[in-house]
N, C-alpha and C positions, 0 to 999 in steps of 0.2 A: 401526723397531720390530722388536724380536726374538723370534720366538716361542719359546714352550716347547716342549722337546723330550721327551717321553715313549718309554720306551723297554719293548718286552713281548717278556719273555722265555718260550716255549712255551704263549703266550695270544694269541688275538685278539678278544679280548673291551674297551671299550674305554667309561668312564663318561664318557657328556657331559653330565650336569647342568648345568654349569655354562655351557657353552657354546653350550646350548640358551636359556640366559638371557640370554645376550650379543647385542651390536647385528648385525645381518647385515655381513658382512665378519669377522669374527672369526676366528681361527684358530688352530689345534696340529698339532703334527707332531708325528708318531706312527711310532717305531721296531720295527717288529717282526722278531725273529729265532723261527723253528721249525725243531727240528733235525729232524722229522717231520714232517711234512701229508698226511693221505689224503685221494687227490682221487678215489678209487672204489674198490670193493670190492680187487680186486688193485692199485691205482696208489698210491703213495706215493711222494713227493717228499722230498726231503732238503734241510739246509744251506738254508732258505728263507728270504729277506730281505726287508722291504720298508721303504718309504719313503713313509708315505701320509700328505699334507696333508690336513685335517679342516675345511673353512671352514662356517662359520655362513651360509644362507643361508634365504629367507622361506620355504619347507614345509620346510626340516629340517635337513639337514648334507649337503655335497658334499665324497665323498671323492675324492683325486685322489694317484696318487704312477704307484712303479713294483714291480715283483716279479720277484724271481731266485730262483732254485733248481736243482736237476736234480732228475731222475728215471730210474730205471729202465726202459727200454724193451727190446723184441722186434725185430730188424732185421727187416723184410718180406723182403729176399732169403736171408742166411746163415740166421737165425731162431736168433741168436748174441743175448743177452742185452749191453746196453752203456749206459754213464752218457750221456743226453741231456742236456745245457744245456740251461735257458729261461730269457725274458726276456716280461713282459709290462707293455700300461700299466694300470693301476689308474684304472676310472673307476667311480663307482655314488652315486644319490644313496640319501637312508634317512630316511625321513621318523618323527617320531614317533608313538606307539600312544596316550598319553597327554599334556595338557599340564603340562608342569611348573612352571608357577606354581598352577594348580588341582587337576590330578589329575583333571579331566576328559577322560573318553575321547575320543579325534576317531575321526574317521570313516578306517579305512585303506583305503591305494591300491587300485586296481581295474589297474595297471597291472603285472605280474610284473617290471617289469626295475628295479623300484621297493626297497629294502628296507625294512626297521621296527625303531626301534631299541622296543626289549621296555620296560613296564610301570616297571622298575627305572630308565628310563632310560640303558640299556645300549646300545651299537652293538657288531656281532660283524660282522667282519671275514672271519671261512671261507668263509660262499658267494661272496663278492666274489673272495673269492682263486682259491678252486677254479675259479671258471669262467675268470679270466684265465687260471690255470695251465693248464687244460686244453685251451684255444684258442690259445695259446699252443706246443704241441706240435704235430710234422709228421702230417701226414695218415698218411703212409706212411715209417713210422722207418727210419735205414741208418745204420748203425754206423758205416758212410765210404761216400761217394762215389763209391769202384771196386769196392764189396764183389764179387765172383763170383758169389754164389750159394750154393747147397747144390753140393758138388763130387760129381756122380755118381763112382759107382762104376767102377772100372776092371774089365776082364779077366779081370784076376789074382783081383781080390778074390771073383769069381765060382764059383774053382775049390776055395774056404774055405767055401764056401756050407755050408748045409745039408742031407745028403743026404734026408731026409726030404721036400725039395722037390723032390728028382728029378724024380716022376713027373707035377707039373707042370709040370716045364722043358720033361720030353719033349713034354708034350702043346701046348707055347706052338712049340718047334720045330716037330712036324709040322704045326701052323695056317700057319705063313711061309712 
Protein backbone atom coordinates (compact mmCIF):
# COMPACT_ATOMS: atom_id res chain seq x y z
CA UNK A 1 0.00 0.00 0.00
CA UNK A 2 1.31 3.42 -0.80
CA UNK A 3 0.75 6.33 0.86
CA UNK A 4 0.00 9.88 -0.19
CA UNK A 5 2.62 12.07 0.07
CA UNK A 6 1.72 15.82 0.89
CA UNK A 7 4.02 18.26 0.72
CA UNK A 8 3.65 22.22 2.89
CA UNK A 9 5.49 24.62 1.88
CA UNK A 10 6.02 27.73 4.79
CA UNK A 11 2.66 26.16 6.41
CA UNK A 12 2.09 23.72 9.05
CA UNK A 13 -1.17 23.80 9.11
CA UNK A 14 -2.67 20.34 7.84
CA UNK A 15 -6.69 19.33 6.88
CA UNK A 16 -7.69 15.94 8.08
CA UNK A 17 -11.26 15.53 7.26
CA UNK A 18 -10.89 13.05 5.59
CA UNK A 19 -8.78 10.97 7.39
CA UNK A 20 -10.61 11.53 10.60
CA UNK A 21 -13.30 9.55 8.56
CA UNK A 22 -11.12 6.78 7.70
CA UNK A 23 -10.76 3.17 9.46
CA UNK A 24 -8.07 3.40 12.29
CA UNK A 25 -4.67 2.45 10.72
CA UNK A 26 -5.00 4.88 7.88
CA UNK A 27 -2.31 7.00 6.92
CA UNK A 28 -0.47 10.24 5.10
CA UNK A 29 2.74 11.55 5.11
CA UNK A 30 3.07 14.84 5.31
CA UNK A 31 6.21 16.93 3.99
CA UNK A 32 6.98 20.06 5.52
CA UNK A 33 9.69 22.62 4.48
CA UNK A 34 10.00 26.22 6.62
CA UNK A 35 12.59 28.47 5.51
CA UNK A 36 11.63 30.25 9.04
CA UNK A 37 10.25 28.88 12.43
CA UNK A 38 10.14 30.95 15.46
CA UNK A 39 10.60 28.90 18.36
CA UNK A 40 10.62 32.08 20.95
CA UNK A 41 10.64 35.66 21.17
CA UNK A 42 14.57 35.91 19.95
CA UNK A 43 14.98 32.10 18.64
CA UNK A 44 14.28 31.49 15.06
CA UNK A 45 15.26 28.41 13.23
CA UNK A 46 16.05 28.16 9.59
CA UNK A 47 16.09 25.64 6.47
CA UNK A 48 13.50 23.49 8.70
CA UNK A 49 12.35 20.07 7.33
CA UNK A 50 10.19 17.52 8.48
CA UNK A 51 8.93 14.22 7.66
CA UNK A 52 5.86 13.55 9.80
CA UNK A 53 3.57 10.37 9.24
CA UNK A 54 -0.17 11.13 10.23
CA UNK A 55 -1.98 7.59 11.29
CA UNK A 56 -5.71 7.47 11.93
CA UNK A 57 -6.07 6.14 15.31
CA UNK A 58 -9.32 5.60 17.91
CA UNK A 59 -9.26 9.43 19.94
CA UNK A 60 -7.74 11.14 16.91
CA UNK A 61 -4.46 11.11 14.65
CA UNK A 62 -0.79 10.02 15.89
CA UNK A 63 1.61 12.02 14.43
CA UNK A 64 5.09 10.46 14.23
CA UNK A 65 8.13 11.53 11.85
CA UNK A 66 11.43 13.45 12.33
CA UNK A 67 12.69 17.34 12.24
CA UNK A 68 15.81 19.08 11.10
CA UNK A 69 16.87 22.56 10.95
CA UNK A 70 19.53 24.94 12.58
CA UNK A 71 19.40 27.77 14.48
CA UNK A 72 21.17 30.45 15.66
CA UNK A 73 22.72 30.33 18.89
CA UNK A 74 25.12 32.25 21.68
CA UNK A 75 28.36 30.10 22.58
CA UNK A 76 28.23 29.91 26.52
CA UNK A 77 32.13 30.36 26.54
CA UNK A 78 33.29 32.78 23.49
CA UNK A 79 29.57 34.38 23.47
CA UNK A 80 30.42 34.37 19.61
CA UNK A 81 27.14 33.97 17.69
CA UNK A 82 27.21 30.42 15.45
CA UNK A 83 24.76 28.16 13.07
CA UNK A 84 23.67 25.02 15.53
CA UNK A 85 22.34 21.89 13.73
CA UNK A 86 19.34 20.04 15.11
CA UNK A 87 17.67 16.93 14.87
CA UNK A 88 14.60 15.78 16.70
CA UNK A 89 11.77 12.87 16.74
CA UNK A 90 8.32 14.05 16.12
CA UNK A 91 5.99 12.36 18.33
CA UNK A 92 2.31 14.17 19.60
CA UNK A 93 -1.04 12.64 19.39
CA UNK A 94 -4.10 15.56 18.62
CA UNK A 95 -7.29 14.56 19.31
CA UNK A 96 -10.38 16.30 17.62
CA UNK A 97 -12.46 19.40 19.03
CA UNK A 98 -15.51 18.46 17.00
CA UNK A 99 -16.78 15.10 15.29
CA UNK A 100 -16.78 15.22 11.92
CA UNK A 101 -19.55 13.05 10.78
CA UNK A 102 -21.87 15.26 13.12
CA UNK A 103 -20.23 18.50 14.13
CA UNK A 104 -20.95 17.57 17.40
CA UNK A 105 -18.57 19.11 19.98
CA UNK A 106 -16.66 16.26 22.24
CA UNK A 107 -15.37 16.93 25.14
CA UNK A 108 -11.33 18.06 25.08
CA UNK A 109 -8.40 16.54 26.66
CA UNK A 110 -7.47 17.47 30.30
CA UNK A 111 -4.14 16.26 29.49
CA UNK A 112 -1.43 19.31 28.04
CA UNK A 113 0.89 16.95 26.06
CA UNK A 114 -2.36 16.11 24.26
CA UNK A 115 -3.07 18.54 21.03
CA UNK A 116 -6.71 19.58 19.27
CA UNK A 117 -7.10 19.65 15.78
CA UNK A 118 -9.64 23.15 15.62
CA UNK A 119 -13.42 23.16 14.74
CA UNK A 120 -12.33 23.41 10.73
CA UNK A 121 -10.90 20.14 11.23
CA UNK A 122 -7.49 21.49 11.02
CA UNK A 123 -4.26 19.91 12.68
CA UNK A 124 -1.28 22.66 13.15
CA UNK A 125 1.94 21.22 13.40
CA UNK A 126 4.13 24.39 15.27
CA UNK A 127 3.67 23.69 18.83
CA UNK A 128 4.55 20.08 18.03
CA UNK A 129 7.61 21.25 16.25
CA UNK A 130 8.72 24.08 18.50
CA UNK A 131 8.87 21.93 21.43
CA UNK A 132 10.81 19.15 19.56
CA UNK A 133 13.00 21.93 18.22
CA UNK A 134 13.68 23.34 21.27
CA UNK A 135 14.59 20.14 23.39
CA UNK A 136 16.25 19.38 20.78
CA UNK A 137 19.09 22.06 21.38
CA UNK A 138 22.18 21.89 23.84
CA UNK A 139 21.68 23.04 27.25
CA UNK A 140 24.74 24.87 27.09
CA UNK A 141 25.68 25.99 23.31
CA UNK A 142 29.69 26.00 22.03
CA UNK A 143 30.35 26.97 18.76
CA UNK A 144 33.19 23.98 18.96
CA UNK A 145 34.33 21.80 21.49
CA UNK A 146 37.90 23.72 22.18
CA UNK A 147 36.26 27.07 22.09
CA UNK A 148 38.82 29.12 24.83
CA UNK A 149 36.73 31.37 26.00
CA UNK A 150 36.32 35.13 26.15
CA UNK A 151 40.49 35.85 25.62
CA UNK A 152 41.35 38.27 28.55
CA UNK A 153 42.99 41.04 28.03
CA UNK A 154 46.77 41.29 27.87
CA UNK A 155 49.33 43.96 29.40
CA UNK A 156 49.75 45.81 26.66
CA UNK A 157 46.19 46.45 25.91
CA UNK A 158 46.07 47.86 29.41
CA UNK A 159 48.54 50.81 28.61
CA UNK A 160 45.46 51.91 25.56
CA UNK A 161 43.15 52.05 28.35
CA UNK A 162 41.27 54.83 29.20
CA UNK A 163 42.93 57.49 31.13
CA UNK A 164 39.88 58.73 32.72
CA UNK A 165 40.04 55.47 34.63
CA UNK A 166 43.25 56.27 36.00
CA UNK A 167 42.13 57.15 39.15
CA UNK A 168 40.42 53.93 39.73
CA UNK A 169 43.47 51.86 38.64
CA UNK A 170 45.28 53.92 41.32
CA UNK A 171 42.96 53.24 43.86
CA UNK A 172 42.53 49.00 42.74
CA UNK A 173 46.60 49.20 42.99
CA UNK A 174 46.91 50.68 46.54
CA UNK A 175 43.94 48.00 47.76
CA UNK A 176 46.76 44.94 46.55
Amino acid sequence: MSLHVRTLTNDTVVNVAQLLKEPVGAARVVEVKLDRFRLDLDLIATNVEANVRLTRVATGILAEGQLTGGVELECVRCLELFEQAFRGEIEGEFRPSVDVRTGVPLALPDDEDIFVIDNNHELDLNELFRQVAIVSLPMQPLCREDCPGIVPATDDEDDDSDERLAVLRKLLDSTS
